[in-house]
Structures are given as structure tokens and as C-alpha cells.
SERO-497626 format. One record per residue (C-alpha): residue in one letter; y, x, z. Coordinates in steps of 0.02 Angstrom, whole numbers, padded with zeros to 5 digits, always signed. Each point is the difference from the previous one (the first is absolute). Layout:
BEGIN
aYXZ;...
//
This chain:
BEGIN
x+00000+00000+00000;x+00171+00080-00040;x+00105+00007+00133;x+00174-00129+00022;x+00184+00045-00005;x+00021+00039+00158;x+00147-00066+00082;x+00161+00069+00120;x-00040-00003+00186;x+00194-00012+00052;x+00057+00011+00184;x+00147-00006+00072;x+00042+00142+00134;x+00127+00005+00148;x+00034+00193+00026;x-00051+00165-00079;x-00156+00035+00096;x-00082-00152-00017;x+00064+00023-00198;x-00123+00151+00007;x-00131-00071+00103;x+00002-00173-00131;x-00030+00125-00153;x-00115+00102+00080;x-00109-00177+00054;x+00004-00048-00194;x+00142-00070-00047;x+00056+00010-00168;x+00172-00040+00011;x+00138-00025+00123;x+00148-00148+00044;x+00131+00076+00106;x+00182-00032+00027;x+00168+00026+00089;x+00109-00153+00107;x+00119+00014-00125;x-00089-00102-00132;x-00187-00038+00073;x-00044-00148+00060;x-00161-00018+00113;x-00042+00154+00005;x-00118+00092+00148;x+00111+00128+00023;x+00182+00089-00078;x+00011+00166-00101;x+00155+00070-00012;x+00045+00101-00183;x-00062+00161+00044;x-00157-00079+00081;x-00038-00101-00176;x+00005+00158-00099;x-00111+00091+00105;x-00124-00151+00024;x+00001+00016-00211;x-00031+00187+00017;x-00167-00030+00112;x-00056-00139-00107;x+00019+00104-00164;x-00064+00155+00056;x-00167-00124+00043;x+00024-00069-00191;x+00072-00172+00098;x+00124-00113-00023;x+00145-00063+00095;x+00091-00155-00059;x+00162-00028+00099;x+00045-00194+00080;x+00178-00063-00050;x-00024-00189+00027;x+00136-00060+00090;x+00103-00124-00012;x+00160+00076-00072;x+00179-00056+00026;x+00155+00084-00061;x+00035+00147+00125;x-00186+00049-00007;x+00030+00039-00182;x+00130+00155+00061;x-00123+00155-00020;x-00157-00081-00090;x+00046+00138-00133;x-00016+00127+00097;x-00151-00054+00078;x-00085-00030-00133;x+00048+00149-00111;x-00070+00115+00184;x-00171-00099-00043;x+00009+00079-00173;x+00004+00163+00060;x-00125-00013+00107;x-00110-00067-00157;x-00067-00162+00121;x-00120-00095-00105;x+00086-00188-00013;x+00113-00084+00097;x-00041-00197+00076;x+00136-00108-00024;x+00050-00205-00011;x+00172+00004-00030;x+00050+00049-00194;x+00151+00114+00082;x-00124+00115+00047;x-00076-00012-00202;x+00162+00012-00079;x+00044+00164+00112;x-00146+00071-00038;x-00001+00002-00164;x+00152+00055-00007;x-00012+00157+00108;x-00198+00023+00002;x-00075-00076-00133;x-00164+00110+00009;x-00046-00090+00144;x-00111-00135+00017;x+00022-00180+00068;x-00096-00106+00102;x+00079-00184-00008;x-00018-00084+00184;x+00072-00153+00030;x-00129-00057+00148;x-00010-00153-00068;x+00065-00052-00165;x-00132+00113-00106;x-00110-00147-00021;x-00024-00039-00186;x-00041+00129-00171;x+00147-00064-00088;x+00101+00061+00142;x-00079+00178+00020;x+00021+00011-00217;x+00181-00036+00036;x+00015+00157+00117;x-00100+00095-00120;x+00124-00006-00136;x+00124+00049+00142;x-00115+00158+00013;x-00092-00022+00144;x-00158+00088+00025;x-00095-00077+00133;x+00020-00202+00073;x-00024-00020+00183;x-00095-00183-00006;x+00030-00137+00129;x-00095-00012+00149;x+00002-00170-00016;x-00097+00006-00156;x-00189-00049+00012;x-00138+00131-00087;x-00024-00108-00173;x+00207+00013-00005;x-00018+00194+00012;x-00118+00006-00129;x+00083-00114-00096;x+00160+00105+00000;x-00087+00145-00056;x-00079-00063-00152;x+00164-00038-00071;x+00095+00157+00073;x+00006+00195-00076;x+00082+00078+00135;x-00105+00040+00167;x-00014-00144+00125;x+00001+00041+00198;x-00091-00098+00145;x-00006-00003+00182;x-00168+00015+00040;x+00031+00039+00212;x+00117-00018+00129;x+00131-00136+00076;x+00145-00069-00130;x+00149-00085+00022;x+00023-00177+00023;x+00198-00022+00047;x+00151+00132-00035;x+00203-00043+00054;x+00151+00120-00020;x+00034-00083+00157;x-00050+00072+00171;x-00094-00165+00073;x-00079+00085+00137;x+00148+00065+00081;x+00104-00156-00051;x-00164-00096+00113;x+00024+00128+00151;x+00204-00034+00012;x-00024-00175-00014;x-00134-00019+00140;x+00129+00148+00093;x-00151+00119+00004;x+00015+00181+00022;x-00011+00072-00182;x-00121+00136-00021;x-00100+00095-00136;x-00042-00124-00153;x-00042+00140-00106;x-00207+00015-00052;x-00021+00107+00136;x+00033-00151+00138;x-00179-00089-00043;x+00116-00185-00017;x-00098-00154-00067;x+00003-00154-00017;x-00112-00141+00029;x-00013-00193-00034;x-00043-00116+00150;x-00156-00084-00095;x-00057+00163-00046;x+00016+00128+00125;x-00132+00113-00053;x+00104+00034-00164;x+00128+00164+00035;x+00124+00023-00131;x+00088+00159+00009;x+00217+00002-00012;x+00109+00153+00001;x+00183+00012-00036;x+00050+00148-00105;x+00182+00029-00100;x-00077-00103-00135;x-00015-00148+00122;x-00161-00071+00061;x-00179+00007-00042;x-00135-00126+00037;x-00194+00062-00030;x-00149-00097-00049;x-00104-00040+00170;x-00154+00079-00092;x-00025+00165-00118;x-00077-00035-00174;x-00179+00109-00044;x-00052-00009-00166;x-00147+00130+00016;x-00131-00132-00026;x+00092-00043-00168;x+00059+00166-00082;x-00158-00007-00144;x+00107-00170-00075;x+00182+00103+00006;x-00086+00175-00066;x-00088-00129-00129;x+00161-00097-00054;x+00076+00190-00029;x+00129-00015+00147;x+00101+00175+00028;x+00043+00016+00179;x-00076-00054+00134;x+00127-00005+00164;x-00035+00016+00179;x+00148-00013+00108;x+00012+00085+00155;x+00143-00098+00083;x-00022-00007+00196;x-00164+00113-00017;x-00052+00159+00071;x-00022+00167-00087;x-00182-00013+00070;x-00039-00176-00074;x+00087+00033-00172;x-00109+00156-00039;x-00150-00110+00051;x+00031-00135-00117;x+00082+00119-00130;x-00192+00084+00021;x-00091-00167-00019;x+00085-00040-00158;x-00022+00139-00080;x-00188+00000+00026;x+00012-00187-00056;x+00068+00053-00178;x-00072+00166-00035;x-00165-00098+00031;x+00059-00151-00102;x+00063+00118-00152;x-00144+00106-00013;x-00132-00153-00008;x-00059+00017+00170;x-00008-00133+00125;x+00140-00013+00130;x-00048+00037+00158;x+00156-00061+00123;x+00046-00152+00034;x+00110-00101+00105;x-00123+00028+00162;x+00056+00176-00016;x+00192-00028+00006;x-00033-00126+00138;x-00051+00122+00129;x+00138+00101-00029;x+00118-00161-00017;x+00135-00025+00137;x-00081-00154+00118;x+00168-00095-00023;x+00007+00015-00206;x-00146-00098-00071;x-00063+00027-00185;x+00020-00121-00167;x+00032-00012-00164;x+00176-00062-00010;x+00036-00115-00132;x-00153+00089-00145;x-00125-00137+00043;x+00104-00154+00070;x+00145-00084-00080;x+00198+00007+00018;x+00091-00150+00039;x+00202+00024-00035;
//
């Protein structure tokens, strides 16, 4: 049996060591970011940081593909230039972005550089990806709202590379606004750390056993999906339907569990490409799972009411 087109195993990485300890684990490619522009990220690389993440990836024949998704108003425009041209130099491999600012300012002053169109949530038809295709993106960032016939879907009719979520937590809400401090002075509560670091959730009184994560960053607030997706069962129908990257998102994980499941995935579709039977499953991620995050399948298998 000849072997598949093996896909991308993508993380995303919140400092320089566990950037090296990712690549080392197996993965082929890296999301990073700074707080300037990167929304949801695990952790904030400044400049300097970026270009030596690139560096370490490289010299391991890597890739790093810098996250630019914010939402963009006026003053954030002031120094996008200059940002983006520092990314040139340091020869990063694409850059993520939603907002066409980012697009039109790339081409302008980097147009050797790759992009990854994100929107989170609008990326849900082929007509739409073509569109951003002619634009001269590289790569579309699908829903995660999008069930597994969708993906496929999308990628029969596409000729750029399509990009999953196959593990990890998403996001379910983002404001601009600051909601959780805006709560605390309202109830006159002491305000304290809202940033990821705090552990906040929230919960709903007829479900209590549901925790959905919230932080508050300079891009507003963030509120996680009570339960992290794991595809691993399912990775023979993306590697069959020809999907490109495969991501696992390592938002509010630790090093130790990331290179785990960064492992596990990589035995999943070396296994899968090369004919073999897969030997990991979801059991396997379980043990290592966090007691409070339970596992699914987001929306692949069950459909999305609007």
C-alpha cells in the first residue's frame, strides 16, 4: 500500500522552551505570537523572541507561522509595517490573520510571506475560502463550528491547504469590553488577576459540572469551550479527505501535557500515513486529560444551530 500525504501536526507554543521541547516531541510546525496582535494565545513572544523561536524551528527543518488575528481598530494600525516587515527578516513561514489590514500590509511590505486566513468563525463555506484565494491566501483556517462532511466538503472544492482543530478547548464568546472587571465593580468586589493565569470560570446553575474558562486580556475577554475537542479516533477520514494541518492548541495546558499529546498524534499519523493501524486513541489522552476538562468532538459529528 503506498503511503498518504501526510499532514501538518501544528501546535501552538507559549514560550521558547516549550517551542523547543514541542519540535523536539514531533511537531511539524509552530503558532506563536506577540499581545500586540494575537488573540488567544498560550503565551506572548516579544520580536526578538519570534525570530529566535524561527531560528530553532528552521535549524530542525520546522516551521513557525506567526498569529495576527485581532481585532484591529485604527491606532493598532500605527506600526503594523514595521512589524510585519521584522517578520520578513526573520524569514517566519506565514502569518495568521482575519482582518484584511493585516493582508493588504503584507503584501505590501512582505509579500514572500505566506497567509493563513482566520476569521474563527466566518470560514464556513468553499465559495468563501475561493474568494480569499484570489486575495492570495495560502492556507484557510475552517470553522469550528463546521461538522466533518462540511470539512470535507470544503476541500473538494478548494486548491489552497485547509487547516483543522483536531485538540484542545476553543472559543465560544470574545468582547473588546472588559466584562469581568465591569462584573467585580458592579458587585464592589476587590478586583484581582483576570488574566489566564487566575484559573476564572464560569458555570450555569442547571449545569454545574460544566467549567467554562474567562480571562480578560488588552483584547478584551475570552470565554472557552467547557470541554477540549480530540479527534485522534477520526484522523484516517481528515488524512483521507487530503486535509493539511492538523491543530492542537495548547491554551491553558502544561508543557508536560502538550508534548504528551503532541507525541500521541504523531504516532496516530505516522501510523495512519504509512498503512499501519493506529494504535492511540482517546483512552490514551484521557489519562493524561485534566479531571475538570472532559473530551468530545465539538461540532464534527453533531449539528450547529444559529
Amino acid at each position: 500500500m503506498s503511503a498518504k500525504k501526510k499532514p501538518e501536526l501544528l501546535v501552538t507554543a507559549k514560550n521558547l522552551d516549550e517551542a523547543r521541547q514541542l519540535i523536539h516531541s514531533g511537531a511539524d510546525a509552530l503558532h506563536i505570537g506577540g499581545k500586540e496582535y494575537g488573540l488567544r494565545l498560550p503565551g506572548h513572544f516579544t520580536l526578538d523572541q519570534i525570530g529566535e523561536a524561527t531560528e530553532i524551528a528552521h535549524q530542525n527543518n520546522k516551521k513557525v507561522y506567526v498569529v495576527m488575528n485581532a481585532l484591529f481598530h485604527n491606532e493598532m494600525l500605527i506600526g503594523l509595517d514595521e512589524y510585519i516587515e521584522k517578520l520578513a527578516q526573520f524569514q517566519v513561514d506565514g502569518i495568521v490573520f482575519g482582518d484584511p489590514a493585516v493582508l493588504m500590509i503584507a503584501k505590501k511590505v512582505a509579500p514572500q510571506i505566506a497567509l493563513h486566513w482566520n476569521t474563527e468563525t466566518t470560514s464556513t463555506n468553499y465559495q468563501t475560502v475561493k474568494y480569499w484565494a484570489k486575495k492570495g491566501v495560502t492556507r484557510a483556517i475552517l470553522a469550528r463550528e463546521l461538522s466533518l462532511e462540511e470539512v470535507i466538503d470544503i476541500k473538494k472544492h478548494v486548491d489552497i491547504e485547509v487547516q483543522v482543530q483536531v485538540q484542545g478547548m476553543t472559543c465560544i464568546f470574545h468582547s473588546k469590553r472588559q466584562l469581568v472587571t465591569s462584573y467585580l465593580n458592579y458587585t464592589g468586589q476587590e478586583i484581582k488577576n483576570t488574566s489566564q493565569e487566575r484559573g476564572l470560570f464560569l458555570k450555569e446553575h442547571k449545569r454545574p459540572d460544566e467549567r467554562y474558562p474567562v480571562f480578560e486580556d488588552p483584547h478584551g475577554t475570552h470565554i472557552m469551550s467547557a470541554e477540549d475537542i480530540c479527534m485522534i479516533d477520526h484522523l484516517g477520514r481528515l488524512i483521507d479527505a487530503g486535509i493539511d494541518s492538523f491543530k492542537i492548541d495548547g491554551i491553558l495546558k502544561s508543557t508536560d501535557y502538550l508534548i504528551k499529546v503532541v507525541q500521541y498524534y504523531r504516532i496516530a499519523i505516522d501510523q495512519y500515513v504509512n498503512g499501519n493501524e493506529i494504535t492511540v486513541t482517546t483512552k490514551d489522552i484521557q489519562k493524561i486529560q485534566p479531571k475538570n476538562r472532559p473530551l468530545g468532538t465539538g461540532f464534527y459529528f453533531k449539528e450547529q444551530y444559529y
